[in-house]
N, C-alpha and C positions, 0 to 999 in steps of 0.2 A: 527524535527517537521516541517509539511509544516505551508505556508502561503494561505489560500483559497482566489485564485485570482491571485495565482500568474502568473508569464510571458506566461507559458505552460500550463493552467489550462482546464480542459475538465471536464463536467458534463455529468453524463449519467443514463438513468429514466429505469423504470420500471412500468409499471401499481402496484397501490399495496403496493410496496414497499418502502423504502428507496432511495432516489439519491445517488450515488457514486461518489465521488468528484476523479479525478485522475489530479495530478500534476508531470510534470518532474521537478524532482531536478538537482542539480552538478554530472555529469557523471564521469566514470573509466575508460578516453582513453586507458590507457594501457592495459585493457580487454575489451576494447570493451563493458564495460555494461552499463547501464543505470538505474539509481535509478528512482523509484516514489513513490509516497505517494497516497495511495488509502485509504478514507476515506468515512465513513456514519458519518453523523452530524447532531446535533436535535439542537433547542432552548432551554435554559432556563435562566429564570431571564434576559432576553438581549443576553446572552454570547453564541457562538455556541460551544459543544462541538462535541469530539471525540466520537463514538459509535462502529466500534473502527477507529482506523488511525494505518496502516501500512505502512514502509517502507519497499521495496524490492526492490532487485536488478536484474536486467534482462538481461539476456546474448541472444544474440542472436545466430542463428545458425550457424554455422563455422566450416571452413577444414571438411566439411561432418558430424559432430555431432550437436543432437538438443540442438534448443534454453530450456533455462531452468529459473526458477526464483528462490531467495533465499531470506528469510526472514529475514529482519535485524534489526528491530525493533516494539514494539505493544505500542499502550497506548488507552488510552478510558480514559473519565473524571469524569465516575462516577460508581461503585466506583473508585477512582483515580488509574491507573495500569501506569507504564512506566517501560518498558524491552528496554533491547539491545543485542542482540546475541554478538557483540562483544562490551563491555565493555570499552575499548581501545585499541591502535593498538597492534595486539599482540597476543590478550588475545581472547578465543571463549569460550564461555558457551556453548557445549556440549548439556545436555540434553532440554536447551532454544531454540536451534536452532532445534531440532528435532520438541518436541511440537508445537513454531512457523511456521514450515516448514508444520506441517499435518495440524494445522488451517487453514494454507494459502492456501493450497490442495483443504480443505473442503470450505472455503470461495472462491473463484473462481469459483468453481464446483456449489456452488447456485447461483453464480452471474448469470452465465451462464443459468442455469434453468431458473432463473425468470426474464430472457429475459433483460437486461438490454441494453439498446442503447444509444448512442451519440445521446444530443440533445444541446447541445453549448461545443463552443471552447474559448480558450480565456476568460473563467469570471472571 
């Protein structure tokens, strides 16, 4: 679970829509990837929640093959959902990583549509 604000925190808008909070997390030197946590968030009652909050892991492009991303976690706070494609070390949930993987396809693919930009770093 991110912290909004944290060290690495970047906001980015869209006419319209929802802001997308994107955080780098603790990285996978040994692979070279990098985790973030991309989120929409609303108010209620005071409390911001998750609408939803994903974590993925991002490999970048290497020895000539593309960069790719992998879904490693979802939650949203209402109703309350929390997954983990991998459970503990070890262990993959299979058909979690799939579904996860095609959400995160299709959520990208509308980010991109609906034009979303960087407009602060750092919040």
């Amino acid at each position: 679970m991110a912290l909004l604000g944290g060290p690495l925190a970047h906001r980015l808008q869209a006419t319209g829509f929802m802001d997308l909070v994107v955080e780098v997390l603790p990285q996978f030197p040994e692979t070279g990837a990098m985790v973030l946590s991309l989120a929409h968030y609303f108010e209620q009652n005071g409390a911001l929640c998750q609408d939803p909050e994903m974590e993925v892991r991002v490999f970048p492009p290497r020895d000539g093959r593309p960069g790719h991303v992998e879904a490693l976690s979802f939650q949203q706070a209402i109703p309350p959902i929390y997954q983990r494609v991998y459970p503990e070390p070890g262990k993959v949930v299979p058909r979690l990583k799939r579904d996860l993987n095609s959400f995160l396809t299709t959520w990208l693919r509308n980010l991109k549509q609906q034009g979303h930009r960087l407009v602060a770093e750092q919040i």
